[in-house]
DRENDREN-856658 format. One line per 2 residues: number of its first residue (from 1); their letters; for each residue x, y, z negated of C-alpha. Coordinates in Angstrom, 2 decimals. Each point is the difference from the previous one (the first is absolute). Example, Ala and Ser with C-alpha at 12.3 -4.5 7.8 and 13.67 -1.06 7.14 Angstrom:
<pts>
1) as) 12.30 -4.50 -7.80  1.37 3.44 0.66
</pts>
This chain:
<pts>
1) xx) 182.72 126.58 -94.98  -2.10 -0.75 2.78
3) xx) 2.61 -3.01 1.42  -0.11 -1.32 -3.23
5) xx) -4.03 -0.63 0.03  -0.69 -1.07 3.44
7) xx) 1.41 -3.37 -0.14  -2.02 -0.58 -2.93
9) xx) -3.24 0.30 1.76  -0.24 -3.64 -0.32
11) xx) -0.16 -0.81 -3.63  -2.44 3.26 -0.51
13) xx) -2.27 -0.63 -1.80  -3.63 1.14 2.01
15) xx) -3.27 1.53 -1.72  -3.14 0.87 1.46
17) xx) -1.46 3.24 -2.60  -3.75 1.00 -0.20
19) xx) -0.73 3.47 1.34  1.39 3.15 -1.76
21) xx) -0.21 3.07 0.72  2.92 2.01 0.93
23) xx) 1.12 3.41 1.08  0.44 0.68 3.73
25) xx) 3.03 1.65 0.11  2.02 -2.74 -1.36
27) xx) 3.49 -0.46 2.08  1.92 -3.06 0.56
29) xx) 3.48 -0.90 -0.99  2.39 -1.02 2.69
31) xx) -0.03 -3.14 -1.84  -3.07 -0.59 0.26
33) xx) -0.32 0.84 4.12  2.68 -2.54 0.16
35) xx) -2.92 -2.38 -1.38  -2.35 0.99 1.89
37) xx) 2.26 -0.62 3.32  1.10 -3.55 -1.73
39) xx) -3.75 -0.77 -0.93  -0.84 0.76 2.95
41) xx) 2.06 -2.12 1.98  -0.95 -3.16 -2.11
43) xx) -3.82 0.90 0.50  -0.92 1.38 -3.50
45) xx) -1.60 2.96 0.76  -2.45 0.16 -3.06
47) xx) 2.42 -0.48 -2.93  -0.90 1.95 -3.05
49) xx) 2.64 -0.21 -2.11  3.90 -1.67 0.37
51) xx) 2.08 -1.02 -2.84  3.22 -0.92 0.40
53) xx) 3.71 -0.68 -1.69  2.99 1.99 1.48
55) xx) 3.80 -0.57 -0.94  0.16 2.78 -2.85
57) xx) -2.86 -1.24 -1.75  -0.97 -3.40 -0.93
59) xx) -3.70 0.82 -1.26  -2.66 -0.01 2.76
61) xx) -1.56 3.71 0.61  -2.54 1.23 1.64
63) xx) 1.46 2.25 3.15  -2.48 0.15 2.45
65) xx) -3.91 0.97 -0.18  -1.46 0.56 3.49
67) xx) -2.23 2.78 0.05  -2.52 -1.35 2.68
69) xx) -1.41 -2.53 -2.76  -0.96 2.90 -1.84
71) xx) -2.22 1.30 2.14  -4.06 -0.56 -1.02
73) xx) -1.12 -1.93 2.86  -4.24 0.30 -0.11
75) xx) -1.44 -4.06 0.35  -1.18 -1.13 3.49
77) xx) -3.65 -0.51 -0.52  -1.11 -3.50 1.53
79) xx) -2.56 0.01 2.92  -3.00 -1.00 -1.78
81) xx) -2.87 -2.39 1.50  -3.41 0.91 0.96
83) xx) -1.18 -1.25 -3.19  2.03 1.37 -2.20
85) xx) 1.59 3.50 -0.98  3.03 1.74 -1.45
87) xx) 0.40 0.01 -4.08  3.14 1.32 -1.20
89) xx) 1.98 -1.26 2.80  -1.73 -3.46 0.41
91) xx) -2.74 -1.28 1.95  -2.81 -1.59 -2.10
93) xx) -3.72 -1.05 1.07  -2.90 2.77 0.09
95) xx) -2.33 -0.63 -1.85  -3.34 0.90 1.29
97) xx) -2.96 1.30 -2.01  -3.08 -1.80 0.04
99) xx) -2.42 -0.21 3.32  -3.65 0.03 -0.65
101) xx) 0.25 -1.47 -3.75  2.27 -2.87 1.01
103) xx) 3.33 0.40 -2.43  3.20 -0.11 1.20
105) xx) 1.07 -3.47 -0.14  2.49 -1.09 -2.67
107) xx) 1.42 -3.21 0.68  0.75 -0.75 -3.73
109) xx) -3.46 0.01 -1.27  -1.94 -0.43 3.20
111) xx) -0.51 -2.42 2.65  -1.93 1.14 3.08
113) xx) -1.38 -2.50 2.32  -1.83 1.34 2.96
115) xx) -3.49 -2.28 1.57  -1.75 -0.03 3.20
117) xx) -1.63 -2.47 1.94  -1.78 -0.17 3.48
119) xx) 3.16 2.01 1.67  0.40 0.03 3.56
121) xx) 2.95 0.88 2.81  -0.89 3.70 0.30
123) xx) 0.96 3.27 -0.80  -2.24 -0.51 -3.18
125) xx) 2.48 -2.68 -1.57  2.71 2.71 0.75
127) xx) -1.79 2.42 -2.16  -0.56 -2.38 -2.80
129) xx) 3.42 -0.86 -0.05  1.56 3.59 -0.14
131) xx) -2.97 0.52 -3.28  1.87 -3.37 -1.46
133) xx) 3.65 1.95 0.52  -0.97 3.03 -0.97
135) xx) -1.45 -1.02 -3.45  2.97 -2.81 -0.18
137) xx) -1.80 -2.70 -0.19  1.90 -2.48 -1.00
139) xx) -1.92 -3.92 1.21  -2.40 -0.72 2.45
141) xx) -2.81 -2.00 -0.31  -1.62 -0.66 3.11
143) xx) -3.64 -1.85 -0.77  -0.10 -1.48 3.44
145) xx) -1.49 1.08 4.06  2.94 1.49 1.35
147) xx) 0.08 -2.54 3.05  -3.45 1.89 2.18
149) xx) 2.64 0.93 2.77  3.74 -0.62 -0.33
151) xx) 0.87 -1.41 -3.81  3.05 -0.06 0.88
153) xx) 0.63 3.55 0.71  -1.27 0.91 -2.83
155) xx) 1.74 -1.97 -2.59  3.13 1.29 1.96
157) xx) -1.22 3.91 -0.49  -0.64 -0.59 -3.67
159) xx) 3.57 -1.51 -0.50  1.44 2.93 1.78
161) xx) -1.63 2.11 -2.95  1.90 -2.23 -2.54
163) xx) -2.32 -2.65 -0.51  1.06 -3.52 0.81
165) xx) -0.47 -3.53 -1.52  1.65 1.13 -3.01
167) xx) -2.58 2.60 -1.56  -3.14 -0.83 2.28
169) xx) -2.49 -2.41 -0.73  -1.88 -0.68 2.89
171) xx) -3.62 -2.29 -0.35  -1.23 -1.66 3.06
173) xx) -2.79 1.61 1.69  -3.15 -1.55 2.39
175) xx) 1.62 2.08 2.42  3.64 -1.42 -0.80
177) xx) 1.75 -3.30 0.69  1.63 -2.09 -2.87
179) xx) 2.95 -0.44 2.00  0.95 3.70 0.97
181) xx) -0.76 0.38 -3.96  2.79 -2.37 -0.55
183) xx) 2.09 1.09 2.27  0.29 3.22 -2.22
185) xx) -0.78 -1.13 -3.65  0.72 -3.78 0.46
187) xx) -2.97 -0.95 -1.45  -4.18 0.34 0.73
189) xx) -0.45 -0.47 -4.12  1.87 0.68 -3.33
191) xx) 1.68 2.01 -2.28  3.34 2.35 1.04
193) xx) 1.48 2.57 -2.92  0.24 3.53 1.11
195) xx) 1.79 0.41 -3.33  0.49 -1.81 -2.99
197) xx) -2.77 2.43 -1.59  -2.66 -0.69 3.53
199) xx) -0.92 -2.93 1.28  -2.62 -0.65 2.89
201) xx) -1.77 -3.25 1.04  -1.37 -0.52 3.32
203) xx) -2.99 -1.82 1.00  -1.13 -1.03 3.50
205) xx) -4.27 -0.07 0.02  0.78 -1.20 3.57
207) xx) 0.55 -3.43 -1.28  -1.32 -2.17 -2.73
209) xx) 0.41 2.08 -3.55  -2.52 -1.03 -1.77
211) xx) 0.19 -1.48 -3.61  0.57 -3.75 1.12
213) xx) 2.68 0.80 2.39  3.54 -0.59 0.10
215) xx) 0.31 4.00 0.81  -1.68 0.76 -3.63
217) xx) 1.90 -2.12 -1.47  2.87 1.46 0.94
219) xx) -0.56 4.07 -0.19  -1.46 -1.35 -3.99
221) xx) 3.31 -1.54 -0.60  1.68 2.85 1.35
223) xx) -2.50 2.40 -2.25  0.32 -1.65 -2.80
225) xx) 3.84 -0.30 -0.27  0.65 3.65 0.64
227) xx) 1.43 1.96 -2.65  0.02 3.27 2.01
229) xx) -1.14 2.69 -1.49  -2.54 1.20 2.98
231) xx) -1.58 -2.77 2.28  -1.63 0.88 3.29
233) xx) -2.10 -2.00 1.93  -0.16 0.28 3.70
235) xx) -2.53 -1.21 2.46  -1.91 1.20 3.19
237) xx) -3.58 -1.28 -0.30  -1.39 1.80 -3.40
239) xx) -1.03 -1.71 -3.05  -1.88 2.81 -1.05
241) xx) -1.57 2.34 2.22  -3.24 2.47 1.12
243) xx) -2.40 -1.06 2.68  1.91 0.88 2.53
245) xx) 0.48 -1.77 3.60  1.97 -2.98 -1.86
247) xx) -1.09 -1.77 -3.24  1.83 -0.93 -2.82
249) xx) 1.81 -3.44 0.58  -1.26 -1.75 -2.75
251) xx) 2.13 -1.08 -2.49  -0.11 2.84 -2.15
253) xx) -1.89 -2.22 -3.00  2.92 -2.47 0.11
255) xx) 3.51 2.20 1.01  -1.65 2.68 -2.84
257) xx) 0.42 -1.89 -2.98  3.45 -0.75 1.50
259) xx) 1.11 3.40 0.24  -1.94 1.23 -3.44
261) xx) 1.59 -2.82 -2.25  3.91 0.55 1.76
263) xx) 0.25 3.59 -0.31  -0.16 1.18 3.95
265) xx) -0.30 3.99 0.23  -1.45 0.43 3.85
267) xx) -1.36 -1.98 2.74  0.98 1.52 3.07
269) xx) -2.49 -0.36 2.89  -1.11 1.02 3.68
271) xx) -2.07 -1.40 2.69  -2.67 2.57 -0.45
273) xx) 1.09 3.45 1.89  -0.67 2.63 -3.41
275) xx) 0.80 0.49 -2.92  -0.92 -1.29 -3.39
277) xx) 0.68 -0.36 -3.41  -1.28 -2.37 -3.37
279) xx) 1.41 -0.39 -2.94  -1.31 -3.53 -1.36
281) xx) 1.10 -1.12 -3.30  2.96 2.64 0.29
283) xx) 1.31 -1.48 3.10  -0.44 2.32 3.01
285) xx) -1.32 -1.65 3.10  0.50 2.58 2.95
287) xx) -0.73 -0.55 3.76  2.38 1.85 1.71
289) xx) -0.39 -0.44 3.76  0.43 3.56 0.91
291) xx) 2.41 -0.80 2.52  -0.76 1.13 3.31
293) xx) -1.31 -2.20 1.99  -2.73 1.73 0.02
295) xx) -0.55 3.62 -0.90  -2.66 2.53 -1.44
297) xx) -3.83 -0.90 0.94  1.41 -3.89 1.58
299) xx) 1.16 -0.46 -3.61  -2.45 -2.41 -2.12
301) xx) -3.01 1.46 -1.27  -0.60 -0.78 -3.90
303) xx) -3.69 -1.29 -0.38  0.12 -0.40 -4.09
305) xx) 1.47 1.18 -2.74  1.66 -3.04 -1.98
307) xx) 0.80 -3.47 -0.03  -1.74 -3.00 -2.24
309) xx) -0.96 3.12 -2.52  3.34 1.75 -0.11
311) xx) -0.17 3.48 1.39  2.09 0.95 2.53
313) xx) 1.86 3.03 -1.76  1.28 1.70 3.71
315) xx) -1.23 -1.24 2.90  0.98 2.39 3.11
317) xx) -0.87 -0.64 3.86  1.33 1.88 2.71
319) xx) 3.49 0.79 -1.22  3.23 -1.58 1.03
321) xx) 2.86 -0.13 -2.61  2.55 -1.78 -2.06
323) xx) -0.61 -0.75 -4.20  2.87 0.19 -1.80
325) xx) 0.49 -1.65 -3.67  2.41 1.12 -2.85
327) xx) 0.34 -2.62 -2.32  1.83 1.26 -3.34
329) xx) 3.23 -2.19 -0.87  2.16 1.87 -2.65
331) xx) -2.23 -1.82 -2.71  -1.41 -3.27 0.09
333) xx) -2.42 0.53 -3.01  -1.81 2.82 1.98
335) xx) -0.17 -0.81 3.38  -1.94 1.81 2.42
337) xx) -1.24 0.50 3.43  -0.73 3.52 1.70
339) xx) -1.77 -0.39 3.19  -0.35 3.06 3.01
341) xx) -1.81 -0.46 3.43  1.43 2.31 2.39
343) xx) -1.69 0.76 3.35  2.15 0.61 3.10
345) xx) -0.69 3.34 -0.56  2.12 0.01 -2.92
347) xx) -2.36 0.54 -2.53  -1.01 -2.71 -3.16
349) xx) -3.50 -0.25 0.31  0.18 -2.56 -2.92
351) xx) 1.79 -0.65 -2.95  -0.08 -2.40 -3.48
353) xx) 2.04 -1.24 -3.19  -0.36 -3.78 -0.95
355) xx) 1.43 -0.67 -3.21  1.43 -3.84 -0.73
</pts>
């Protein structure tokens, strides 16, 4: 029998079988160790089952069933990341419970975009950085004065934290240069998408903005033909502002009724070192220079307590830290923006819901 199956090996017919269970004791024909020597030798060590048609029987049967694919083999768990963990044999993310009120960020209804101006090469950007990663920020705006000592160290320490040209907007600062500005964002004014959802425009106070120039005319044009669902303005030198050591620049009256009339949410600001917060005609006007250049009592005092009438609803001296904004997209009708101040310390001194 067995010289009349051997040469067959070659029209066999080969099947791989799922895992069943089988008794331990089973024994092997000598047909089928004459197999396992010809399998062998023509490197199929893992065959299942072997069908094949001998000389006293035209019909194909099944005549050989390896044991060893019986056998329950446990799954090799995969080596997961250091952000991730072991579910049922597969690696998926953690997911991390909230930190001091701020939710775990959800990518389909939330977009997180992390502000701070007034930053400096130091251990202190460092710090700010590592807040931005560990609450995943998401974009960057930067409202300008990063350039006090080496600008260009620092843009290259934020892009080794993930943000580049691609989800920073950077605003050019009395402390900056337009052309090391460039040389990251390619431009000293306008508008870049961060999403389809987010789009920022960029002003430069450092040269002519006012209403008659050619600079207003083009951040209106870019304002007004914006169909994004959240529009952020970004500039150094404040519109709106406490007394402080710097005043307000002075075009609030005419880039106001701008903003109000073309639906922009926030107007992103530094060039005073604090902290502060309005909410005029539901946009939110923040000063955010609580970068570190300078640190607890060198920070900017904060001499008043609003601007042209408007209250300042947070204003905060002293404290170094990063603001980070949620703005709601998984529904257009309700849009929304949840705000959080978080010292270096790690703690949200402030927080706030605007409602579009």
């Amino acid at each position: 029998m067995m010289n009349r199956i051997v040469p067959f090996l070659l029209i066999a017919t080969i099947l791989l079988t799922s895992t069943i269970l089988v008794s331990s004791s089973y024994a092997k024909s000598k047909e089928e160790k004459a197999i396992d020597k010809a399998l062998d030798k023509i490197g199929y060590k893992n065959v299942c089952i072997l069908g094949a048609n001998t000389k006293t029987d035209s019909n194909a049967k099944m005549i050989y069933d390896n044991p060893k694919c019986h056998e329950i083999v446990p799954p090799v768990d995969p080596t997961c990341k250091a952000n991730e963990h072991l579910e049922n044999h597969v690696c998926v993310p953690n997911v991390e419970p909230p930190t001091n009120g701020i939710p775990t960020l959800n990518t389909s209804k939330t977009t997180r975009v992390a502000v701070i101006g007034d930053v400096d090469d130091n251990s202190g950007l460092v710090t700010e950085l590592k807040l931005m990663q560990k609450y995943k920020a998401q974009f960057l705006v930067l409202p300008g004065d990063f350039d006090y000592n080496d600008g260009k160290h620092v843009l290259s320490t934020i892009a080794s934290y993930g943000f580049t040209k691609a989800n920073t907007a950077l605003a050019n600062g009395n402390h900056d240069s337009c052309s090391l500005v460039v040389s990251f964002s390619g431009f000293c004014f306008g508008d870049q998408s961060f999403t389809s959802q987010v789009q920022v425009i960029t002003i430069d106070a450092n040269q002519k903005f006012d209403c008659s120039s050619s600079q207003y005319k083009q951040i209106k044009s870019d304002i007004e033909t914006s169909d994004a669902w959240y529009k952020l303005v970004n500039i150094h030198q404040p519109f709106a502002t406490v007394k402080s050591d710097h005043g307000p620049n002075g075009q609030f009256s005419c880039y106001h009724s701008l903003f109000k009339a073309n639906g922009v949410d926030a107007v992103l600001q530094a060039h005073n070192h604090n902290y502060q917060r309005f909410l005029i005609d539901n946009i939110l006007y923040g000063v955010f220079g609580t970068g570190t250049h300078d640190t607890g009592s060198k920070m900017y005092p904060i001499d008043s307590t609003s601007f042209d009438g408007n209250k300042c609803l947070k204003c905060d001296t002293g404290t170094n830290g990063i603001t980070l904004l949620d703005l709601k997209i998984d529904n257009a009708s309700s849009r929304q923006i949840n705000g959080y101040f978080v010292s270096h310390s790690d703690k949200v001194l402030d927080s706030f819901v605007i409602k579009s």
